[in-house]
C-alpha positions as CSV (number, residue, x, y, z in Angstrom):
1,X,32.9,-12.1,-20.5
2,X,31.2,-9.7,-18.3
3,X,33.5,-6.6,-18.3
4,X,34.7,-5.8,-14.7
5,X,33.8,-2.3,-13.1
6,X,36.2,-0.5,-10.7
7,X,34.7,1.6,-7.9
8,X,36.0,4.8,-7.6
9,X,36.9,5.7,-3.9
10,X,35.3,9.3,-4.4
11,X,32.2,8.3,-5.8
12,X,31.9,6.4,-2.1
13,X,32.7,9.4,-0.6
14,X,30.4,11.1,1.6
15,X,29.4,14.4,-0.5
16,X,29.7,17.2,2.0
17,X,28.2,21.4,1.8
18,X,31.3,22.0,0.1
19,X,30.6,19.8,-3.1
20,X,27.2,20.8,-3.3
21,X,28.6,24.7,-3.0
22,X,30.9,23.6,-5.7
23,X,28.0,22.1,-8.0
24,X,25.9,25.2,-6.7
25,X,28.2,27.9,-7.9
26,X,27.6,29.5,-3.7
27,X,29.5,30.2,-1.5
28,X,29.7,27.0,1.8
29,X,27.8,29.6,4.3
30,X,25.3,30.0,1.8
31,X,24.3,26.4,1.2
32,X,24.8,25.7,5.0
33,X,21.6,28.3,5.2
34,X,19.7,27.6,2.1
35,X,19.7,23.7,3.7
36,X,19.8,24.0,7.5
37,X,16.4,25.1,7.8
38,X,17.0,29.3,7.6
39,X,15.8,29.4,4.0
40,X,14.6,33.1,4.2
41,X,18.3,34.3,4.9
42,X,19.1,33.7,1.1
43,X,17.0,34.5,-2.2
44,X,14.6,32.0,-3.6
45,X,16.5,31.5,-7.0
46,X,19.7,30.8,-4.9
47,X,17.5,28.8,-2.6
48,X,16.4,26.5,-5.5
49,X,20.0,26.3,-7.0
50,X,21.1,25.2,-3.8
51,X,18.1,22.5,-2.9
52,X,18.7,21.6,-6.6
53,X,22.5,20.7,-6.2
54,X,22.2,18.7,-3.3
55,X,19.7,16.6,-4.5
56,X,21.4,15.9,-7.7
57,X,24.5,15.0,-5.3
58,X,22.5,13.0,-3.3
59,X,24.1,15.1,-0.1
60,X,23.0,14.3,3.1
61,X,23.2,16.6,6.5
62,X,25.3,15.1,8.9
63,X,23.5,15.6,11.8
64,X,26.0,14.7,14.6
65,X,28.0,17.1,13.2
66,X,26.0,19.7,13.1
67,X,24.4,19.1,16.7
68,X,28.2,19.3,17.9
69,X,28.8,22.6,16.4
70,X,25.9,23.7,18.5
71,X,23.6,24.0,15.7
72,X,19.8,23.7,17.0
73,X,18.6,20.9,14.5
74,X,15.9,21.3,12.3
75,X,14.2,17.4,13.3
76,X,11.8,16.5,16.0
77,X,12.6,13.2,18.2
78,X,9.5,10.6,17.8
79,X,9.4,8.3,20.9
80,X,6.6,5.2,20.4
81,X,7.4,2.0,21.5
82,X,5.9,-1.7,20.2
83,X,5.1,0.1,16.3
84,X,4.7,-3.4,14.9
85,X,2.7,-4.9,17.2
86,X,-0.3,-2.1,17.5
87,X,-1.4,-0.5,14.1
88,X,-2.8,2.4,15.9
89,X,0.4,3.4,17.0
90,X,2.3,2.5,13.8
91,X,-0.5,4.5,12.5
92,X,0.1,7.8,15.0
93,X,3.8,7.6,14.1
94,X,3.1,7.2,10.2
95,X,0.5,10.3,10.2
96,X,3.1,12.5,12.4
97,X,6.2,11.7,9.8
98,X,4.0,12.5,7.4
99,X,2.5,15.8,9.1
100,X,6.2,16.9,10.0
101,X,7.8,16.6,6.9
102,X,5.0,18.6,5.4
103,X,6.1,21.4,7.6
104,X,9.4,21.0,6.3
105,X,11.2,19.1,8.8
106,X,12.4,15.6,9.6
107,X,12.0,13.5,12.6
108,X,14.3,10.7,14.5
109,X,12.0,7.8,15.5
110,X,13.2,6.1,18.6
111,X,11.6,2.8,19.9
112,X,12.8,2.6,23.3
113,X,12.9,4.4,26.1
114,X,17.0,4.1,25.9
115,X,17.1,5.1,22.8
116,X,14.7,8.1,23.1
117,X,17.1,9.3,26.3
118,X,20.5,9.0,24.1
119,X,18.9,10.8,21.2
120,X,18.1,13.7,23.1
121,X,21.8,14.0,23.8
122,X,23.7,13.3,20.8
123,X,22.4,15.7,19.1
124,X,20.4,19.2,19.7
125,X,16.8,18.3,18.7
126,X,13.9,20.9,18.3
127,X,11.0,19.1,19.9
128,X,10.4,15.7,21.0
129,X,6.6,14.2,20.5
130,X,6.4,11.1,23.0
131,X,3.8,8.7,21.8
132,X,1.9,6.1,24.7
133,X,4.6,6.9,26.7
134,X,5.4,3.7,28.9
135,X,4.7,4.1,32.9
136,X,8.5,4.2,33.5
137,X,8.8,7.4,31.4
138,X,7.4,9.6,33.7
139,X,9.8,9.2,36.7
140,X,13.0,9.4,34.3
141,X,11.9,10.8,31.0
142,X,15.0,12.0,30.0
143,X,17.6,9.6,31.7
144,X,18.7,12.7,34.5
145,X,18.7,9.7,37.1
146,X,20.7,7.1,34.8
147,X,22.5,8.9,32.5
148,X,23.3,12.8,33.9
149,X,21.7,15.8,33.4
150,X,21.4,17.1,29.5
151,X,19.1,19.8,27.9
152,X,15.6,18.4,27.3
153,X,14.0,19.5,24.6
154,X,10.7,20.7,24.3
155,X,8.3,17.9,24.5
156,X,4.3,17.0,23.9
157,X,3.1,13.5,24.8
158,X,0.1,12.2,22.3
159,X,-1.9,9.6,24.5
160,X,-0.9,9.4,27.8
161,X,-1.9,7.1,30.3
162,X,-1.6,9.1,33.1
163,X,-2.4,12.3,34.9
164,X,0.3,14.5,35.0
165,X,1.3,18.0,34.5
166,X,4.5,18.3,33.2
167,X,3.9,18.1,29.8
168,X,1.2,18.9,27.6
169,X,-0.6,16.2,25.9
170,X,-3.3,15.6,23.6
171,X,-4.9,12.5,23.9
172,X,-7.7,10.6,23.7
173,X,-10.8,9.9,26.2
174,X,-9.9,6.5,27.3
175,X,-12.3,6.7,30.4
176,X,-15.0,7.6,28.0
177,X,-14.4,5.0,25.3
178,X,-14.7,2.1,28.4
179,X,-17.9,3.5,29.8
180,X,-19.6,3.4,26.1
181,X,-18.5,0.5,25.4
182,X,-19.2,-1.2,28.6
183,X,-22.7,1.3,28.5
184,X,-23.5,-0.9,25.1
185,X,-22.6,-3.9,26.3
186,X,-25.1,-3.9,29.2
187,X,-27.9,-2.4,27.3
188,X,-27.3,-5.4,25.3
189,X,-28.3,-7.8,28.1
190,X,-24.7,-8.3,29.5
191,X,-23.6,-8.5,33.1
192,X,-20.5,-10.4,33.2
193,X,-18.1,-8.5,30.9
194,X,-14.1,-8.5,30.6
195,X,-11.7,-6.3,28.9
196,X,-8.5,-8.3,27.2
197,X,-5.1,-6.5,26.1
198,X,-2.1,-5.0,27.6
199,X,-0.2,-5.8,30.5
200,X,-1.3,-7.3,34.1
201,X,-2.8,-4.3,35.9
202,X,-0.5,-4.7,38.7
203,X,2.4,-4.3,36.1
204,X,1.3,-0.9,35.1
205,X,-1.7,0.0,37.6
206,X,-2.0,3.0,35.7
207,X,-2.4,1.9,32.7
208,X,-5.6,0.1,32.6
209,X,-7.4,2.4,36.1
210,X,-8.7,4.8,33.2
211,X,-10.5,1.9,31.6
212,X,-11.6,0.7,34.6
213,X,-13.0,3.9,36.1
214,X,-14.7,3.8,32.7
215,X,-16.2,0.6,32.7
216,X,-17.4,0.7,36.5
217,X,-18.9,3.7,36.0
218,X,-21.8,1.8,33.3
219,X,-21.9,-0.9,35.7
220,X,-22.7,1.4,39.0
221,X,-25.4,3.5,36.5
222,X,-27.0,-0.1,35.2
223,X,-26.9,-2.0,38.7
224,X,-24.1,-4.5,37.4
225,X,-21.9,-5.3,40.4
226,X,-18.5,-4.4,39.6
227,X,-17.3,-8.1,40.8
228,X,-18.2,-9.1,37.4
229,X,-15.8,-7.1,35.7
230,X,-12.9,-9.3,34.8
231,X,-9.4,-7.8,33.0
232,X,-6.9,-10.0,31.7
233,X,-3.2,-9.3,30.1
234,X,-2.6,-10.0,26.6
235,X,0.6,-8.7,25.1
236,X,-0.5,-9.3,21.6
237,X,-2.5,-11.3,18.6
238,X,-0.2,-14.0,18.8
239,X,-0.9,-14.2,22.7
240,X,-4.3,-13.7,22.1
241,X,-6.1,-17.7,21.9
242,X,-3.9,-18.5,25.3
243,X,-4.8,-15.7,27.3
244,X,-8.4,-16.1,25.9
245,X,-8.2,-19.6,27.3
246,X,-6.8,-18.8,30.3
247,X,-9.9,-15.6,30.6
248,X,-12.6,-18.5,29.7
249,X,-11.3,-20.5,32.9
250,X,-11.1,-17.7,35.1
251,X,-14.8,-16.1,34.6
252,X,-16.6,-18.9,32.8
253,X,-19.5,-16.5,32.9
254,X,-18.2,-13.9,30.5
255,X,-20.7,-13.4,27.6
256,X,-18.9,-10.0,26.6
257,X,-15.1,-8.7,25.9
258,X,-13.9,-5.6,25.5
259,X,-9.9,-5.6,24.0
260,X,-7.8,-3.2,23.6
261,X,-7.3,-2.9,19.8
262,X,-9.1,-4.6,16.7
263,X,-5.6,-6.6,16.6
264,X,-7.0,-8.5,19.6
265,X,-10.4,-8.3,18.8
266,X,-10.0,-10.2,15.2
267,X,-7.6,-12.5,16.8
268,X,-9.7,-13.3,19.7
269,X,-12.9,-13.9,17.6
270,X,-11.1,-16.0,15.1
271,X,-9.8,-18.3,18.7
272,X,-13.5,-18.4,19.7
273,X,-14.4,-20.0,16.2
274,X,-11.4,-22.6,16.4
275,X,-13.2,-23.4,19.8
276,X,-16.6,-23.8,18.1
277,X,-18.0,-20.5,19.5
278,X,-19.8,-17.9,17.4
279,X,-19.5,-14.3,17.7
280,X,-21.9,-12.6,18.6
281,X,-24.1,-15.2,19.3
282,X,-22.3,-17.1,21.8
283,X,-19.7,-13.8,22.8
284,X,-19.6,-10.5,21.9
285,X,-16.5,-9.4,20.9
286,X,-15.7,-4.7,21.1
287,X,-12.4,-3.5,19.9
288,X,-11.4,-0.2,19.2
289,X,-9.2,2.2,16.9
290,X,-11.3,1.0,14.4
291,X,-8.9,-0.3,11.5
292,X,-9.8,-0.4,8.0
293,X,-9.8,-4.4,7.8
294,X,-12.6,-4.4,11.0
295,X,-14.7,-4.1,8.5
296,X,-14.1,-6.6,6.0
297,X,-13.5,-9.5,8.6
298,X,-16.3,-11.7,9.7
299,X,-18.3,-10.9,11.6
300,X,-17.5,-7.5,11.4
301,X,-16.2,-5.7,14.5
302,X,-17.7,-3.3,16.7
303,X,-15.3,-1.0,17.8
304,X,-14.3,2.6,18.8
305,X,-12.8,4.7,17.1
306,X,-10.6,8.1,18.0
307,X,-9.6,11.1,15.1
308,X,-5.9,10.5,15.1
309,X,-5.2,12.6,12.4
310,X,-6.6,15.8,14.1
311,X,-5.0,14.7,17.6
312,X,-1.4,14.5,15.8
313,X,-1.9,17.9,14.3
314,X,-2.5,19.0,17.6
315,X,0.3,17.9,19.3
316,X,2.3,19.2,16.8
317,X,0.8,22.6,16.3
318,X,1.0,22.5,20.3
319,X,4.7,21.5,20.3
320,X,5.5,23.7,17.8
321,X,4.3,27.0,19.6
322,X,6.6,25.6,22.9
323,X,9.5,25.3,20.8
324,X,9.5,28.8,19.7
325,X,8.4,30.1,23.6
326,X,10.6,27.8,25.7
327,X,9.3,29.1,28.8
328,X,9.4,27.2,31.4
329,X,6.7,28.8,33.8
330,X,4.2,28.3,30.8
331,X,1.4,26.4,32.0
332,X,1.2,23.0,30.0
333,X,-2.3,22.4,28.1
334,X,-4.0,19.3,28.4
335,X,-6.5,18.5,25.8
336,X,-8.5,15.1,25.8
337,X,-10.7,14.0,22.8
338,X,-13.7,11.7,22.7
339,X,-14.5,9.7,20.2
340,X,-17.4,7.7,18.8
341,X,-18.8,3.7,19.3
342,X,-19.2,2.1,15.9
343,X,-21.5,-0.4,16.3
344,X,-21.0,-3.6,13.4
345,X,-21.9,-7.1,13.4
346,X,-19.6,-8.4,16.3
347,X,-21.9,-7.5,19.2
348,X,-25.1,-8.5,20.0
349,X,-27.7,-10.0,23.1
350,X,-26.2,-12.6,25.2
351,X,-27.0,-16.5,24.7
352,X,-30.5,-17.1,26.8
353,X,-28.8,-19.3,29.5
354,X,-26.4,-16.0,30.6
């Protein structure tokens, strides 16, 4: 007979500051500073004792608590919406956990706009980093309009869409990564080229004019009328063989596409091959963000890729020095980063009869 184990009630009992003062040997204040992010107010040995106890506990800071006492909280707010659906952002918000908690701090990750807006006001947050913010964050990015006014934190948006100027942002050179790609693509022989991801233009006009002002910018320099420049939605790999289809019967003529991630990219090449077409021979297929598995697929993509490690530690460093300012006449720093075309085996001259 297996021997029946009775829970006890306290070991199901959330372990507060004054256990771990208890287990500690300190004093409550003194483990409230040792673990609230003022370490240099006690000594290291106590310090230790204290980060030692609470471990050993398994004691975790109730931050709701603590924002309600007025405490400022030691944790940024991470905004980034659709994570799983685009490993470039999943990998932005993976490399900016990482990043913060090396600076000794921890981070709420919000996935909606909503969620990001009530964050900010239950509890008292030190710095939010917005990540490809959405176009309808920048006419209510902290819910004044919907859900009253509240303090906003300081805030630095890593790849935005759209020209603004109040907030700083790092991001990358989107205008530039079209007009190489589309530069390559027409040195190549094309002339009737289309660009595949993301919403409909008129959805989110913003969002894909950078690209385009990109993109028409190699056509004007080459002599390509811009008329053969074709951009269709696609919300995603799975998307990605119908909207193909649907791209096909729109501009027959296409002998080149330019997506919006290697997600699409891959998934689009592998839909030309269940149609019997070959890439690059038949189309040439451009992604960018450059993922690991780009090049391991075949054939192997052509893409662009962007330093997203060194843009995140921008932004942080950046939001960082506004949280210990706060000053709101500071002007806001706008830093955009180019990149660099990687050229593999998924691009090449156009079929004869284009």
């Amino acid at each position: 007979m297996v021997p029946v184990v009775k829970a006890n009630i306290d070991d199901r009992r959330r372990v507060t500051l004054r256990d771990v003062a208890a287990k500690a040997g300190v004093s409550v204040m003194t483990v409230s500073r040792a673990l609230s992010g003022k370490p240099k107010s006690v000594s290291q040995e106590t310090l230790e004792k204290c980060r030692s106890a609470a471990a050993e506990l398994g004691y975790v800071p109730n931050l709701l608590a603590r924002s309600l006492r007025g405490e400022q909280l030691n944790t940024f707010c991470m905004f980034a919406e659709f994570i799983a659906s685009h490993h470039y952002l999943a990998e932005c918000v993976d490399i900016a956990s990482r990043e913060i908690e090396q600076r000794h701090q921890s981070v709420i990750l919000c996935q909606s706009l909503n969620a990001f807006q009530h964050a900010i006001r239950s509890f008292n947050l030190s710095g939010a980093l917005v990540i490809a913010p959405p176009e309808a964050f920048y006419d209510d990015p902290f819910g004044h309009k919907t859900l009253g006014p509240c303090a906003a934190p300081a805030t630095v948006l890593l790849h935005s869409a759209i020209h603004q100027e109040r907030f700083s942002e790092i991001s990358p050179d989107l205008e530039d990564m079209a007009y190489r790609c589309t530069d390559h693509l027409i040195k190549l022989g094309h002339r009737h080229i289309a660009y595949l991801g993301g919403p409909r233009a008129s959805d989110e006009p913003h969002w894909f004019s950078l690209r385009q002002r990109g993109m028409h910018r190699a056509m004007d320099e080459h002599g390509v009328p811009r008329s053969h420049l074709i951009q269709q939605q696609c919300t995603g790999i799975d998307t990605a063989p119908l909207y193909l289809r649907q791209l096909l019967a729109t501009a027959p003529r296409t002998t080149a596409i330019v997506c919006l991630n290697d997600d699409i990219a891959i998934a689009t090449t592998h839909a030309l091959q269940e149609m019997g077409k070959s890439v690059p021979h038949d189309m040439s297929i451009l992604g960018c963000n450059n993922l690991a598995v780009s090049r391991y697929v075949r054939p192997s993509i052509s893409t662009f890729e962007f330093d997203i490690r060194g843009m995140v530690q921008i932004a942080l460093d950046l939001l960082i020095d506004e949280m210990a300012t706060r000053d709101d006449d500071r002007k806001h720093v706008r830093s955009i980063h180019p990149g660099n075309l990687v050229i593999r085996e998924s691009t090449a001259r156009p079929p004869r009869k284009a």
